[in-house]
C-alpha positions in Angstrom: 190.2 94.2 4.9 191.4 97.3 3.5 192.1 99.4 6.6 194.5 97.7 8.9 194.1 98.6 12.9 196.3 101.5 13.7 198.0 102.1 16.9 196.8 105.8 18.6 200.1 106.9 17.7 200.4 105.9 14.0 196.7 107.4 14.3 197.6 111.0 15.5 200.7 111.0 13.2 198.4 110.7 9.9 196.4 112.9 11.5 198.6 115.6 12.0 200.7 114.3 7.9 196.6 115.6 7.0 196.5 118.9 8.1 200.0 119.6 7.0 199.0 119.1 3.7 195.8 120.5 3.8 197.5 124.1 5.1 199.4 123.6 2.2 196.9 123.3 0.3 195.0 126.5 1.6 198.4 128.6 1.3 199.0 127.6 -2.3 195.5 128.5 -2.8 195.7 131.3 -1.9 199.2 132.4 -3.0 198.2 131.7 -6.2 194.8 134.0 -5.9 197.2 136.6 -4.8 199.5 136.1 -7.8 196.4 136.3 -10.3 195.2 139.4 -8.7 198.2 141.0 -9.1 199.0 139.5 -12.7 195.0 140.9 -13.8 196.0 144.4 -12.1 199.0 144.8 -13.9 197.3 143.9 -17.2 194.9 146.3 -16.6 197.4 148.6 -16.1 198.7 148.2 -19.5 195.4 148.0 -21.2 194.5 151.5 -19.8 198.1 153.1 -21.4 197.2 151.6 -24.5 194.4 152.8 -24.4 195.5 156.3 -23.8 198.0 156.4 -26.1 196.2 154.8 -28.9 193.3 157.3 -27.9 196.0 160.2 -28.2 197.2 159.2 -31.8 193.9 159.1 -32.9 193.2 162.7 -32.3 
């Protein structure tokens, strides 16, 4: 059999190995959401200069 009988502890320790990684999961998640967010604001940022100045040379 694959799954070998645990013990309640060895149980509860997998248990709680689990959600650790699954909270790190979630935070990388969203750390990286944050970071793209930001990254896509400041583009914008630049695209709306360039804009603006290319617009002003133009004229």
């Amino acid at each position: 059999m694959l799954l070998k009988m645990m013990s309640a502890e060895e149980l509860k320790e997998c248990i709680t190995d689990l959600k650790r990684k699954h909270s790190d999961c979630i935070f990388m998640y969203g750390f990286y959401h944050e970071r793209t967010a930001e990254i896509s604001n400041r583009l914008q940022i630049y695209i709306d200069f360039y804009n603006e100045h290319h617009k002003n040379e133009s004229q």
